[in-house]
N, C-alpha and C positions, 0 to 999 in steps of 0.2 A: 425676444428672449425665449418664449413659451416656444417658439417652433425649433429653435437652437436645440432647447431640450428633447423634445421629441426624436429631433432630426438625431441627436446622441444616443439615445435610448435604445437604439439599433442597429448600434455598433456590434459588429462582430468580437467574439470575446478577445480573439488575439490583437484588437484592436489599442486594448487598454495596456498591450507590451510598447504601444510605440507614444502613450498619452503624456510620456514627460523625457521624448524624445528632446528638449530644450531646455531640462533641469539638468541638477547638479545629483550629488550620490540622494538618498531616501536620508533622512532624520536619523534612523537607526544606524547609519553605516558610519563607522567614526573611523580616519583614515589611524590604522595602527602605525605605533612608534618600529614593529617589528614584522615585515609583512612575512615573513618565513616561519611565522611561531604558528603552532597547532593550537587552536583555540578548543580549550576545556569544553565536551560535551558534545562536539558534532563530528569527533573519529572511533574508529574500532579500538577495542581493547589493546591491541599489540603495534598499531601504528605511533611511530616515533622519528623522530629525526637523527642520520645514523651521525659520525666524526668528520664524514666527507661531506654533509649536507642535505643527503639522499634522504626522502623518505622509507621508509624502512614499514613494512608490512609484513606479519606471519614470521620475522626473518630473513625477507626477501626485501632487496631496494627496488623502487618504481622500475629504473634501469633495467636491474633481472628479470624483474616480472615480464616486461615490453620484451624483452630477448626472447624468452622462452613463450611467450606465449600473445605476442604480437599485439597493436595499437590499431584502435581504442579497444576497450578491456575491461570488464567488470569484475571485478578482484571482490572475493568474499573471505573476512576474515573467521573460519572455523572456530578457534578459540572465542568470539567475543560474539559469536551467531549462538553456540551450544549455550554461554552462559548465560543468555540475553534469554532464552528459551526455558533455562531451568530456574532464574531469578524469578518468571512468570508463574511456574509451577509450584514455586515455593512460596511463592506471596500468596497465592490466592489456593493455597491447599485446601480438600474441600469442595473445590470449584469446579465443572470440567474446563479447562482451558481448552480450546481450538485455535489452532496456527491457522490464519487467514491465505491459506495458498493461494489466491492469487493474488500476493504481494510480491512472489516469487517461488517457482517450483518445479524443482527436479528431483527426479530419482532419489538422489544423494541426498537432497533438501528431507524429504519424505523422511529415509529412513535418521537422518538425524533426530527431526523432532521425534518421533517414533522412539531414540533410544533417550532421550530427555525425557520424558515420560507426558508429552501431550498428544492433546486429541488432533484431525487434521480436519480443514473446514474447506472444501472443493463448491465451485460455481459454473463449471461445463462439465462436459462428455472427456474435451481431451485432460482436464484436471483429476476425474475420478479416473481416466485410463491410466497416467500417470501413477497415482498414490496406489493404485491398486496393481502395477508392473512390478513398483518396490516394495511391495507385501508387503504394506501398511496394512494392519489388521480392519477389515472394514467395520467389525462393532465401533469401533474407534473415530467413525467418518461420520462428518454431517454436509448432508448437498444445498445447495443454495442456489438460485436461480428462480428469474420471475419467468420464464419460457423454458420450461424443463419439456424436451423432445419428451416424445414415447419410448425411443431407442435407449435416454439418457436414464429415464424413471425406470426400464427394464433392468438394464445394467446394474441399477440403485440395489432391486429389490431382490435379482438374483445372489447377487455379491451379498447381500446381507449388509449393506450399509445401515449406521445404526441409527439414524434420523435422517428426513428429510422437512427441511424446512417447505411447507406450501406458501403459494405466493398467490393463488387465483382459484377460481371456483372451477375454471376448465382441470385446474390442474386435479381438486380432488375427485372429478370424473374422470379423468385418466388413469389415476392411482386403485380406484372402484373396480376399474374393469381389468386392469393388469392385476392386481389381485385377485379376482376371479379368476381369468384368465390361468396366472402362476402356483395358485392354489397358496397364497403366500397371505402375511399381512406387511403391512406397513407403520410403521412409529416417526412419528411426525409430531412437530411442534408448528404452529400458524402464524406465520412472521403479520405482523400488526403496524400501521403508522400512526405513532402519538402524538402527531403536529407539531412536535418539537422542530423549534429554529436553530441547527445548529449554526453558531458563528463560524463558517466556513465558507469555500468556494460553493454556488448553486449548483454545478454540479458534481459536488460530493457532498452536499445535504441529502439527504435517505429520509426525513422519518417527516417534514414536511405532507402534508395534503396532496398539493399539487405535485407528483411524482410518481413513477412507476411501480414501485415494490412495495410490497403489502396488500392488506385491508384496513378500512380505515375504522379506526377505533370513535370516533366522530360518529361517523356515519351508518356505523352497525354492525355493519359487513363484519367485521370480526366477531362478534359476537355470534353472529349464523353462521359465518365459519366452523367456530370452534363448536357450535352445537350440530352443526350436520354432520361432522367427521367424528364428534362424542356417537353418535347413532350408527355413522357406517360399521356395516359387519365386520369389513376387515380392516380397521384405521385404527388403530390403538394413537389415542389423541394422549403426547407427553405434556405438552403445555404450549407455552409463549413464547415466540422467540423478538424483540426490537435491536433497530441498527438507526442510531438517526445522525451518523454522519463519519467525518474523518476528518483526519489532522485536528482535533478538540483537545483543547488544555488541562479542562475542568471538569468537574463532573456535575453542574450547572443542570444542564440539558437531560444528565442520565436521572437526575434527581426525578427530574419531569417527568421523565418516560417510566422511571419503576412506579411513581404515581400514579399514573395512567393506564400503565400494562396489572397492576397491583388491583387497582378498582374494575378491571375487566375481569381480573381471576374470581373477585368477589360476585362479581354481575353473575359470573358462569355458575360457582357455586348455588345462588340464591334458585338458579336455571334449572341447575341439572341435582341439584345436591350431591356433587364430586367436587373434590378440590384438585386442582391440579400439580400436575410433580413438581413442574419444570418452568425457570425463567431464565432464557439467555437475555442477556444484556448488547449481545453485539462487543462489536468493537471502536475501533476509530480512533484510538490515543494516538497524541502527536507526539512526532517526535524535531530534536533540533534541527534545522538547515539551515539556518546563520546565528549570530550572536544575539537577532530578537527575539527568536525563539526560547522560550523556556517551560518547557512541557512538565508533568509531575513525576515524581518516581512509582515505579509499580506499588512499592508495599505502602505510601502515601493512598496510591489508588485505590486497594486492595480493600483499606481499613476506610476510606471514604464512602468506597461503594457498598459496602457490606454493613455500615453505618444507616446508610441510605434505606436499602432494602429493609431492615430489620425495622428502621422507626414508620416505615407505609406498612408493612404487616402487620404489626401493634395498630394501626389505626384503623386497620380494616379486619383484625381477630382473624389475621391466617397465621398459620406457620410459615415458615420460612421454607420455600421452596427447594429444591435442589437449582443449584445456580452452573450458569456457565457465560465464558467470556471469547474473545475473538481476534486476540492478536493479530498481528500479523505485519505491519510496517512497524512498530515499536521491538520486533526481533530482527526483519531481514534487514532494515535500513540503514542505520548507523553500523551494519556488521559490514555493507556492502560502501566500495569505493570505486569510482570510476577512475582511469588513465588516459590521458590524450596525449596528442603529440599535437603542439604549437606547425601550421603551417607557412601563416602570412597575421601580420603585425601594422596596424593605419592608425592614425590619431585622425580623430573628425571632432570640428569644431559643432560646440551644442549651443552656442547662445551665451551671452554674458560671462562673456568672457572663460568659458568652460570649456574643455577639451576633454573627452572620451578617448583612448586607447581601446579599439576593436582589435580581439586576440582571436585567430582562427585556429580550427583544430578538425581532426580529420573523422570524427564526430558529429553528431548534434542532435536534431529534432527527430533523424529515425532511430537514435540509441534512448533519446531519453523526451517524452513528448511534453514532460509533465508544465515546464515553464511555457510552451506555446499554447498548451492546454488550459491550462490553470492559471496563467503570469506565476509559476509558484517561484521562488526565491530561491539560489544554492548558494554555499561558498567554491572558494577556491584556493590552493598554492602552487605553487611553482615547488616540483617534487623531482625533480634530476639534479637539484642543487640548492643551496641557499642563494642569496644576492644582496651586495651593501649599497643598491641604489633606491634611489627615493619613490616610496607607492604610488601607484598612477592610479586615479580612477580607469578602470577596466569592463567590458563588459568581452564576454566567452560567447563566441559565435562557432555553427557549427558551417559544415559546408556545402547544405542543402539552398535548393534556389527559390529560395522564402526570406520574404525581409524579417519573419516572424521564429526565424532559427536561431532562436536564443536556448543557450545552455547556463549562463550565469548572470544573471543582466547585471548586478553590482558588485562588483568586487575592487579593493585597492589590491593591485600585482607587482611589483618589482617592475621599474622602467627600464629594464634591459634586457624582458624575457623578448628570446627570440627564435624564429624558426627551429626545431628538431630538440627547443627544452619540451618537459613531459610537463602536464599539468594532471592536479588530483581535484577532485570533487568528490568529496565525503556526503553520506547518508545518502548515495546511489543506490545501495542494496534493495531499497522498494520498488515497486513500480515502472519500474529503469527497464530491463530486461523483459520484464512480462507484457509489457504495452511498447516495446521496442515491434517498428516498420521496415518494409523495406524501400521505403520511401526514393526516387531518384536512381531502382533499383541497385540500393546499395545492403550488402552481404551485412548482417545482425552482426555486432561484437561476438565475442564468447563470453565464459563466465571458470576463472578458475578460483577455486579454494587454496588460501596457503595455510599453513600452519608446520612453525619449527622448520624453516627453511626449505618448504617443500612445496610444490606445485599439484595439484590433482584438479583435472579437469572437470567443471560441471557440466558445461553445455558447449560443447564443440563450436567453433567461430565458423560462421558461414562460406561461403565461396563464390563465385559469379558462375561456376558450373552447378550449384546449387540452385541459384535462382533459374537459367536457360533449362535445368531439369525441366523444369514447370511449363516451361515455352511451347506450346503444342506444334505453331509452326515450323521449330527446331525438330522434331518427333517424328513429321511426315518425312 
């Protein structure tokens, strides 16, 4: 048994997509009495079901959408993106809120948040080139990255970006000399890991020990952080920034970490006798992707986390910092919905007496990597029609050549979707398009916005003369 174990233990993670390849649905999936109903909590604002059966988006049915703006398809609804953005703004008034851009990020994304009235939070070169195209004001920007180039940190300080999170000791010696160099300073907060476990995927736990990003709060490092960059001549040190994970229910884990990030500010104070300005919190709230999911609401959050904060400052004699937070799948997710088009349609036997319905679609692991990534969970419906036939256990295959090209692994469908129906996948708005491949060299979806029966494109749909661009062989 002990080597069984072992022998498992090093299993490749997309291992665990195929670990109950001879079970029936999960515990949570309960086969619904109506597989065509929109279940409360995992659609956009304006999606509905129209008279004819169509889903209905912005105004727009699945059908229109696919006409005008071709399969597969990442449909953002405008409406239920601004509000999801300004519900953030308004709950945590007070706060700076930062839109987590790489959740997802264009042009139009930018100056949306931008007229909602949040901050933007960028983690490469081509994130800050972006925000900074659509004249997002850079006082407004905070960068992030544990390998910030030189090229990235110029750009930062020229631009006037108005934090930068450090992540390493290299980096505050890069920041040293390009501020000499730029005759500039820099305002920076010292992103820290308070060994919080978030209940999450391992690899979108952040604030663990064992991990790339930060200094460890444990181990000191943060503490000489924040006192060598208190010393540098041109490092105006704002404060603390913690992130210790994604897709998080509770604020369990952030309790931990303002405890922690809270007795550092103190430690610094006793250090330097300054008190610091500034505590981001990060982000990571989850949001629904099926019916198990049940995430909190913001102004729930809002008043939890501010609850939080205020009773560690009382026990440590600080004032209450100036705070800031880090959306970013909790706005673009639930606003964004994916489109496929059903290709080929197999019943494969699972074991005791089970039978699976595999639904292909002309999609998959290079539109959306997160379930071969993560085994994460979606839903699904059948959105070019309703159907009066009986739910099938289902699983949404995409049509790369990987056994591990799951786009939906559980779902009950309607037993007579068939080639050329459309299907929808709700709370694709995250992560979907920004970590989209071209895996099998196949051409990225697009991404359009609807709203009030109108189409506006965000991100152009790729092409096969896009990809041979690249071909150097092609070039000679």
């Amino acid at each position: 048994m002990s080597g069984t174990v072992a022998a498992m233990s090093h299993m490749h993670v997309a291992g665990t997509i195929h670990a109950d390849a001879t079970s029936a649905a999960p515990v949570w999936l309960v086969k619904p009495t109506d597989a065509n109903a929109l279940v409360d909590g995992l659609w956009s604002q304006t999606a509905a079901r129209v008279d004819d059966g169509q889903l209905r988006i912005g105004g727009l049915t699945a059908a229109e959408i696919v006409e005008q703006a071709g399969s597969p398809v990442y449909v953002v609804d405008e409406l239920d993106f601004r509000g999801r953005a300004l519900t953030w703004a308004k709950a945590f008034e007070g706060w700076g809120v930062y839109y987590a851009g790489k959740s997802f990020l264009c042009t139009t994304v930018a100056r949306w948040i931008e007229q909602e009235g949040l901050n933007l939070d960028v983690s490469s070169l081509g994130e800050l080139t972006v925000a900074l195209r659509a004249g997002f004001p850079p006082e407004r920007i905070g960068l992030h990255g544990n390998n910030k180039s030189v090229d990235l940190l110029r750009l930062a300080l020229t631009a006037g970006v108005g934090r930068i999170i450090v992540d390493s000791a290299h980096e505050i010696g890069r920041l040293e000399q390009l501020t000499a160099e730029l005759d500039t300073r820099a305002q920076v907060l010292i992103r820290v890991t308070t060994g919080v476990e978030a209940h999450t995927h391992e690899y979108i736990a952040t604030a663990h020990e064992d991990q790339k990003f930060g200094f460890s709060i444990a181990g000191g490092q943060a503490l000489v952080a924040l006192v060598r960059c208190f010393h540098s001549p041109r490092i105006d040190l704002k404060g603390i920034h913690s992130h210790i994970g994604s897709q998080i229910f509770d604020t369990n884990g952030f309790e931990v970490a303002a405890r922690r990030t809270l007795r550092l500010m103190s430690q610094f104070k006793e250090a330097t006798g300054v008190t610091l300005d500034e505590l981001d919190l990060g982000g990571g709230f989850g949001i629904a992707y099926t019916i198990d999911d049940t995430p909190a609401t913001v102004h729930d959050l809002a008043a939890s986390l501010t609850d939080i904060v205020d009773h560690e400052c009382r026990g440590y004699g600080l004032e209450r910092p100036k705070l800031s937070i880090e959306p970013g799948r909790t706005i673009s997710g639930p606003a964004g919905t994916a489109l496929y088009t059903v290709g080929t349609t197999k019943d494969v036997e699972i074991g005791g007496g089970n039978t699976r319905r595999y639904i292909s679609v002309d999609g998959g692991m290079s539109d959306n990597i997160r379930p071969a990534l993560y085994a994460a969970e979606y839903s699904a419906v059948l959105a070019s029609r309703t159907s009066g036939a009986t739910p099938v256990l289902s699983r949404v295959v995409g049509l790369h050549c990987e056994g591990g090209d799951i786009l939906v692994r559980n779902v009950f469908l309607p037993g007579d979707i068939a080639p050329g129906d459309l299907l929808a996948v709700p709370a694709s708005g995250a992560y979907s398009r920004s970590m989209a491949s071209n895996y099998n060299h196949t051409p990225r979806p697009g991404v359009v916005a609807v709203r009030d029966g109108k189409i506006t494109p965000l991100v152009r749909r790729e092409t096969l003369d896009d990809l041979l661009g690249l071909d150097a062989g092609l070039q000679a």
